[in-house]
FIGU-124259 format. One record per residue (C-alpha): residue number from 1; y, x, z. Coordinates in nm, 4 decimals. Each point is the difference from the previous one (the first is absolute). Layout:
<atoms>
[atom NUM [Y X Z]] ...
</atoms>
This chain:
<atoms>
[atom 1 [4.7008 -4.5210 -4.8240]] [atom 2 [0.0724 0.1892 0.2938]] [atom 3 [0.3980 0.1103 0.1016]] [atom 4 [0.1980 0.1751 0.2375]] [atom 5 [0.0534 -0.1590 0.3419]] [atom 6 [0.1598 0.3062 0.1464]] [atom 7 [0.0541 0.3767 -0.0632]] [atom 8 [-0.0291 0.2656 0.2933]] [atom 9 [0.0878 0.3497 -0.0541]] [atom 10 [-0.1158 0.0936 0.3728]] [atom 11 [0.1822 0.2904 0.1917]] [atom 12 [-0.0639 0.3981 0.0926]] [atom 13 [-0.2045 0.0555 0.2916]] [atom 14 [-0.1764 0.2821 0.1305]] [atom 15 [-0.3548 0.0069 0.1338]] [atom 16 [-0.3406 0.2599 0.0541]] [atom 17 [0.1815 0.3115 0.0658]] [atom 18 [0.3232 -0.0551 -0.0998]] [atom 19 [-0.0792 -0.1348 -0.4097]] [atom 20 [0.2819 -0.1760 -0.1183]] [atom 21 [-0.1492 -0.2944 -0.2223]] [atom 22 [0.1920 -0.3633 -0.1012]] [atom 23 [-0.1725 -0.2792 0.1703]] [atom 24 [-0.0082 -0.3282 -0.2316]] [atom 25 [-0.2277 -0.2216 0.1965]] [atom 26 [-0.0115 0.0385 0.4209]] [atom 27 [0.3909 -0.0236 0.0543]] [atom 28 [0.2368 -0.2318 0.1047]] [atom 29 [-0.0029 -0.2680 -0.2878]] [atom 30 [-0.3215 0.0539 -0.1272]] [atom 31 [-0.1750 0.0815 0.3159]] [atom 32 [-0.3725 -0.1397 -0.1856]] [atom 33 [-0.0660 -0.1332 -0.2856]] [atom 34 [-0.3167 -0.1682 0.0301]] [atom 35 [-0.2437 0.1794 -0.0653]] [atom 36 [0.1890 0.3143 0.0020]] [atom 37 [0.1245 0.1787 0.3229]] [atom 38 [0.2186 0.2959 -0.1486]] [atom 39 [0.0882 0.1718 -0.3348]] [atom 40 [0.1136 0.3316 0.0350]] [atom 41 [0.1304 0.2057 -0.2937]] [atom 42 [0.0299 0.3874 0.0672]] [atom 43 [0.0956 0.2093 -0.2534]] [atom 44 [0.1597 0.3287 0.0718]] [atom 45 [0.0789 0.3192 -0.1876]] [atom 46 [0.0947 0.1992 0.3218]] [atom 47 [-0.3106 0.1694 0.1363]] [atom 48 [0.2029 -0.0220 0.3778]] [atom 49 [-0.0086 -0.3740 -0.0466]] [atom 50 [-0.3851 -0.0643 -0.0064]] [atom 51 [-0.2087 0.3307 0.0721]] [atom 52 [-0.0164 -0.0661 0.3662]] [atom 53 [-0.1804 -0.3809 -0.1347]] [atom 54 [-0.1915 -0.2175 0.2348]] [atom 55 [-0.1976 0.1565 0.2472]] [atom 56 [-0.2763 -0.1971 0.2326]] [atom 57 [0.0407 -0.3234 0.0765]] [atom 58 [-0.1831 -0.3160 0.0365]] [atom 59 [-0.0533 -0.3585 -0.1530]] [atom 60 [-0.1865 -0.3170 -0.0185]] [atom 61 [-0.0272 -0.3379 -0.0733]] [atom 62 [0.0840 0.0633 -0.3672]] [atom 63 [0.0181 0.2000 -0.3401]] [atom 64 [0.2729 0.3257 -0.1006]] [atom 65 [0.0105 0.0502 -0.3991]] [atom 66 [0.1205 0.3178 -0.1176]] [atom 67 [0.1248 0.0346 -0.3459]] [atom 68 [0.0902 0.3545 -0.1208]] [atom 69 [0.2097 0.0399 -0.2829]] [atom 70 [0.0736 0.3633 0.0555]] [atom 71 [-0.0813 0.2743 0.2501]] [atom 72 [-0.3038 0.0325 0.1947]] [atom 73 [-0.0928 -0.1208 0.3429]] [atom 74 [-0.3470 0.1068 0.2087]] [atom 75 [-0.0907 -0.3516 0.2449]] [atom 76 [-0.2827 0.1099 0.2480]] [atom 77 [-0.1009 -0.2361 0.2503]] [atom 78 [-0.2156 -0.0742 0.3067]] [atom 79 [-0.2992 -0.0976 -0.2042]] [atom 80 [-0.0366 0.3152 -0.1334]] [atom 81 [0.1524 -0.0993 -0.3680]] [atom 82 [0.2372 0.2581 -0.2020]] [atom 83 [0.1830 -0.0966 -0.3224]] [atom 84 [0.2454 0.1970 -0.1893]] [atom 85 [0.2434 -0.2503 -0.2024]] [atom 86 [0.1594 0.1337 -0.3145]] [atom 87 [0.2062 -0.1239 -0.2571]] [atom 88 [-0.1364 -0.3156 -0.0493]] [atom 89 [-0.2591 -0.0254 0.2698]] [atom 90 [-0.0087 -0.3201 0.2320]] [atom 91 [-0.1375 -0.0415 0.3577]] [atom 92 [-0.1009 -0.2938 0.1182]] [atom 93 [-0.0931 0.0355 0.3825]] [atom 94 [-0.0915 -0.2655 0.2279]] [atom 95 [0.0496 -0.0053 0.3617]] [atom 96 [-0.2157 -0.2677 0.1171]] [atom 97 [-0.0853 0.0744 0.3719]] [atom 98 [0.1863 0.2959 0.0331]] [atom 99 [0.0683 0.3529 -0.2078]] [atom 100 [0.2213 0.3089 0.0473]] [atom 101 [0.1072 0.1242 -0.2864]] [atom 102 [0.2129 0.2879 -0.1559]] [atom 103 [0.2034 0.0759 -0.2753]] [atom 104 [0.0962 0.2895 -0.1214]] [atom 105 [0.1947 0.1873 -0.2737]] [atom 106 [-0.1969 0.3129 -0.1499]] [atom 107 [0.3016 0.1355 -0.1856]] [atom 108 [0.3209 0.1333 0.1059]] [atom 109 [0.2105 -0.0159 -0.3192]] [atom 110 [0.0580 -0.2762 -0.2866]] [atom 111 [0.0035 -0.3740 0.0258]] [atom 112 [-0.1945 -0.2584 0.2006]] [atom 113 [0.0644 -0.3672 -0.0748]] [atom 114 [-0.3129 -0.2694 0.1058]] [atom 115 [0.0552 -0.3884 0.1558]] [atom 116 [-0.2150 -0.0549 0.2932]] [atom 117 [-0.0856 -0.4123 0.0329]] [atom 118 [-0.1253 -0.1154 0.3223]] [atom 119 [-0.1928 -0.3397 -0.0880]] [atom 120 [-0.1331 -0.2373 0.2512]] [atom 121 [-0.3816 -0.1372 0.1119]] [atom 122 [-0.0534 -0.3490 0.0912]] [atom 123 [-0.0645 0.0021 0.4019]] [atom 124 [-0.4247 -0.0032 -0.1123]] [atom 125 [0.0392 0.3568 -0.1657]] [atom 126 [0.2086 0.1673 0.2200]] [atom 127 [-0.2574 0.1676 0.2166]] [atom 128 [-0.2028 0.0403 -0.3213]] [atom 129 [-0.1234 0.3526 -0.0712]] [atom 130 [0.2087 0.2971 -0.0660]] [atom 131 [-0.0167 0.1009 -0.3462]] [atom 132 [0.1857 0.2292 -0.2712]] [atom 133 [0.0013 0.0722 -0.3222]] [atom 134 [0.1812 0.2789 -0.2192]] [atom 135 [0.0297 -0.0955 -0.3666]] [atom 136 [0.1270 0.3152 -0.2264]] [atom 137 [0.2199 -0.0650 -0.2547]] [atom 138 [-0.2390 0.0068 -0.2681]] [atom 139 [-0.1973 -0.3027 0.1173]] [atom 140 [0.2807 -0.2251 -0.0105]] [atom 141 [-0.0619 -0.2506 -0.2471]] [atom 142 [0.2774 0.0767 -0.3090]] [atom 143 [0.0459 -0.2298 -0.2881]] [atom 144 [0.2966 -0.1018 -0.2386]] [atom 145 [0.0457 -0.3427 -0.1490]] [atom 146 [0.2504 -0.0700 -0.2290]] [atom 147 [0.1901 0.3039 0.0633]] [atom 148 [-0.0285 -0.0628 0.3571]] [atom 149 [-0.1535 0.2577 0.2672]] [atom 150 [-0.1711 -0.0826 0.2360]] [atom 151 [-0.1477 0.1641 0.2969]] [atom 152 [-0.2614 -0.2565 0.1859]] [atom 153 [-0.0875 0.1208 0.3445]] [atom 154 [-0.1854 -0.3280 0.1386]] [atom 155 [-0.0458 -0.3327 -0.1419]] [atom 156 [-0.0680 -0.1308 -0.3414]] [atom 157 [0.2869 0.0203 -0.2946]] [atom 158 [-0.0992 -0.0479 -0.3603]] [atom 159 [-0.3662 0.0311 0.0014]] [atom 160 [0.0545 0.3339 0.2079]] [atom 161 [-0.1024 0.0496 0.3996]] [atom 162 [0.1509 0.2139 0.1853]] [atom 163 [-0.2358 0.2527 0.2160]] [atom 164 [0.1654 -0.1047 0.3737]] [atom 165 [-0.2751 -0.2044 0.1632]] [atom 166 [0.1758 -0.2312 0.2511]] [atom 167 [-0.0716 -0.2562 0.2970]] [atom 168 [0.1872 -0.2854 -0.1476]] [atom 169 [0.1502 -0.0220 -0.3944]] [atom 170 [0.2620 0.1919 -0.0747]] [atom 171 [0.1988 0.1182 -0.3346]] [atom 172 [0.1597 0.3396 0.0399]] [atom 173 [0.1263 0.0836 -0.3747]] [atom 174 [0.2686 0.3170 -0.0761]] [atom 175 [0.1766 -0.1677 -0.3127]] [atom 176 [0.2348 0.1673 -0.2450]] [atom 177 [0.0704 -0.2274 -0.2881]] [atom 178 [0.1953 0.2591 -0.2137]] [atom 179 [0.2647 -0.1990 -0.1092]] [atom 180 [-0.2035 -0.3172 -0.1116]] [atom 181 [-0.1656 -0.2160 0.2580]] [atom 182 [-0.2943 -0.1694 0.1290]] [atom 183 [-0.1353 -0.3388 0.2005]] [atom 184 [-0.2203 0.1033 0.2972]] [atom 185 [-0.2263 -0.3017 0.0938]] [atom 186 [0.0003 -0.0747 0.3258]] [atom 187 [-0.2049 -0.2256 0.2854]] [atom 188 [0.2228 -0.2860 0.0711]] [atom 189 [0.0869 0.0260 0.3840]] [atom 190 [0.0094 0.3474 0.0168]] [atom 191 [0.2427 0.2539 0.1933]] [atom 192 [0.1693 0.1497 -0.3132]] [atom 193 [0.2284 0.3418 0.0445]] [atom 194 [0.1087 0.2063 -0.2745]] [atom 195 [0.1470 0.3737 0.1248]] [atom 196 [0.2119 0.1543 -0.3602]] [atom 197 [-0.0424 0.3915 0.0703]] [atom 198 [0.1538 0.1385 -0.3093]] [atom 199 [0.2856 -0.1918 -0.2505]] [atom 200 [0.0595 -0.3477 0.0289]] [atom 201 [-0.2171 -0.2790 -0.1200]] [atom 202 [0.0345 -0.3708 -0.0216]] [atom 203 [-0.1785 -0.3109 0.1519]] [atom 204 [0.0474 -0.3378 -0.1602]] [atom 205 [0.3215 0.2045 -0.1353]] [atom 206 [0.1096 0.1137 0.3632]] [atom 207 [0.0409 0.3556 0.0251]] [atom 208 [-0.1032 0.2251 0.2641]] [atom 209 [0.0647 0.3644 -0.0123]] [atom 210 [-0.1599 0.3375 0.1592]] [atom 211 [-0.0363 -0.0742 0.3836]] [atom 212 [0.0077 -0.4051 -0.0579]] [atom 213 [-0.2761 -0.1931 0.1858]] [atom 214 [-0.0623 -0.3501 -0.1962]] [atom 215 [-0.1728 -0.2718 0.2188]] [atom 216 [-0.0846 -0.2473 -0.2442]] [atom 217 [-0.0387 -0.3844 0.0505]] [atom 218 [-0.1539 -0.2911 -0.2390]] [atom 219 [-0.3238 -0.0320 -0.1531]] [atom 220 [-0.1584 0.1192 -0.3404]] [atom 221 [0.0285 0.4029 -0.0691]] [atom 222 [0.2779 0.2207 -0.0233]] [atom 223 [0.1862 0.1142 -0.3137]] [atom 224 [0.1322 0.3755 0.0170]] [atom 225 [0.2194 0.1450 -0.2432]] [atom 226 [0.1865 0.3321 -0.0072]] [atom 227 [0.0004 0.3730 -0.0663]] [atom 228 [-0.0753 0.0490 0.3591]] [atom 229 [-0.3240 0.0329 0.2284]] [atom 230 [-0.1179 -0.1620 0.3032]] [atom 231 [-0.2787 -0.0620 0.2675]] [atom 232 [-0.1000 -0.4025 -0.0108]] [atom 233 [-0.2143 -0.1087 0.2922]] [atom 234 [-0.1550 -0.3318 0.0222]] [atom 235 [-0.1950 -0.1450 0.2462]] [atom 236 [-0.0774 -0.3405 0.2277]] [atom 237 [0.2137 -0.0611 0.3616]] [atom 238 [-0.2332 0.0189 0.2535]] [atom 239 [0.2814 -0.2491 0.2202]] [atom 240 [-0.1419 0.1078 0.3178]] [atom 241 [0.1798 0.1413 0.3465]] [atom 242 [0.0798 0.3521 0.0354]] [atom 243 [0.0352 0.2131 0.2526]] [atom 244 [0.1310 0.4038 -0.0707]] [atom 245 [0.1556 0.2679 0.0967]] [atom 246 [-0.0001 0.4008 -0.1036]] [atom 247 [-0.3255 0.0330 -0.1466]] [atom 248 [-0.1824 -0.3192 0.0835]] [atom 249 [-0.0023 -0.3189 -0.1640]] [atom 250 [-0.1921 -0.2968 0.1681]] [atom 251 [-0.0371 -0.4088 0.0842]] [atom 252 [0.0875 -0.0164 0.3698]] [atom 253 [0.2151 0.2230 0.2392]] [atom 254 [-0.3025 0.0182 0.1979]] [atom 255 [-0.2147 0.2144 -0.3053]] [atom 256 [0.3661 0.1841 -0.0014]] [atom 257 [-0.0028 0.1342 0.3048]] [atom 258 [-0.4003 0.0288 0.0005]] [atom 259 [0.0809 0.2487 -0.2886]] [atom 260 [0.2280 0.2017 0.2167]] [atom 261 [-0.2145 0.0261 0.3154]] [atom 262 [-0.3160 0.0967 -0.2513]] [atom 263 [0.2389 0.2718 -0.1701]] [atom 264 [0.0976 0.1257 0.3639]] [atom 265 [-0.3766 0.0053 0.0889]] [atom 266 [-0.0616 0.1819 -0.2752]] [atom 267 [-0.2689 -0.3056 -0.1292]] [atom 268 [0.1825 -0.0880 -0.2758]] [atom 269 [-0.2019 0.1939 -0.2425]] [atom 270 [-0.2778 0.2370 -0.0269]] [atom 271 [0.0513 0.3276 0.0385]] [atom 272 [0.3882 -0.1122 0.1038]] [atom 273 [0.0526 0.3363 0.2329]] [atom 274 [-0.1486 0.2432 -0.2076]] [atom 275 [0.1977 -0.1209 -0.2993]] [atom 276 [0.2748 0.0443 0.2049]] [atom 277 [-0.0392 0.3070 0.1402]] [atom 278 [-0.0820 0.1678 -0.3220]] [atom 279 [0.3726 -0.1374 -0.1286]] [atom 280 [-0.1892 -0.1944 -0.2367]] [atom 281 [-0.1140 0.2742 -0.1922]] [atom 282 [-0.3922 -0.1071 0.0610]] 
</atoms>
């Protein structure tokens, strides 16, 4: 069975236009987790704090998740895509070659709270395709076992698949065991990170509470007890070179810097200056 081998609780930072979020994964400490490049949780009930939310700005060489829990946010980006994630919804965007992107909040009172996961691409899919898609709430695959919920958004738990369609396997399960617990099988040799949002819950009788990232070691699955709920994502280390900074993520400084100069070109996407010009509204 799987255990603890450490616990990061990450620190406040503030990025887009000023959104103050807690950064899990991509600080000092737990700068990457293989596969995973940076877990942000942002969850604010002060409209100031988030309505300004993440104007244009480019990426590529690998994948941004966006999991909504509450609020809304409108992404638009340079291929001409629009989503509007609710309560529930999940994005799952990839940059390949090069994308602007926007996010935005479309209200100006109540609560938004979502985790953005940036997750790599092996060096041969990094100038893959752009591509995007928005999955409402609704079309998340639900299911209880055992008086466990879960909610499955990629990868197969149970008999269930999750409705995510992804370049390499990966499990991406919202868990609340609800005060009893459950064993998760998992691929042996597999990145393993469990994020408890809500309560506490237990691994292997180790207990994390809200804000706790788990990065679990071992082989076998992972038991999960607890009144709490989390966000378990599993998937293999790609245990290649990287090379990133702001919004790219790469193999060699040389595709780095290649990023830049096509982003100051304007070549690093379609339609990259009239995306920009319109503010990202088109």
């Amino acid at each position: 069975m799987r255990s603890i081998a450490r616990v990061v609780n990450g620190r406040r930072v503030s990025d887009g236009a000023g959104v103050d979020i807690r950064r899990v994964i991509g600080v000092p400490g737990a700068d990457y987790v293989d596969p995973f490049l940076m877990f942000d949780d942002f969850r604010n009930d002060d409209p100031s704090g988030y309505v300004a939310g993440f104007p244009p700005h480019p990426h590529r060489g690998f994948e941004t998740v966006t999991y909504m829990l509450k609020g809304k946010m409108r992404h638009r980006d340079s291929n001409g895509n629009a989503g509007l994630l609710e309560d529930g919804a999940v994005q799952w965007m990839t940059a390949g070659r090069g994308i602007l992107h926007s996010e935005m909040p479309e209200q100006t009172d109540g609560s938004l709270w979502g985790f953005q996961i940036w997750l790599n691409l092996p060096q041969r899919l990094q100038m893959a395709d752009p591509g995007y898609q928005d999955i409402p709430g609704s079309e998340i695959t639900e299911f209880a076992k055992d008086g466990v919920d879960y909610r499955l958004v990629t990868g197969e738990l149970f008999g269930h698949k999750g409705p995510a369609e992804t370049h390499l396997p990966v499990l991406m399960v919202d868990v609340a065991p609800n005060g009893g617990q459950t064993t998760i099988p998992l691929t042996d040799g597999e990145t393993t990170i469990l994020f408890c949002f809500e309560g506490e819950l237990s691994v292997a009788g180790e207990a994390i509470e809200d804000g706790d990232m788990a990065v679990l070691e071992g082989a076998g699955g992972v038991l999960i007890e607890g009144a709490g709920r989390g966000l378990l994502l599993s998937s293999a280390p790609l245990n290649e070179p990287i090379a990133r900074h702001g919004p790219f993520v790469l193999s060699t400084e040389g595709e780095l810097k290649k990023a830049f100069m096509d982003y100051q070109l304007g070549q690093l996407a379609p339609n990259q200056a009239e995306f920009l010009a319109s503010g990202g509204r088109g």
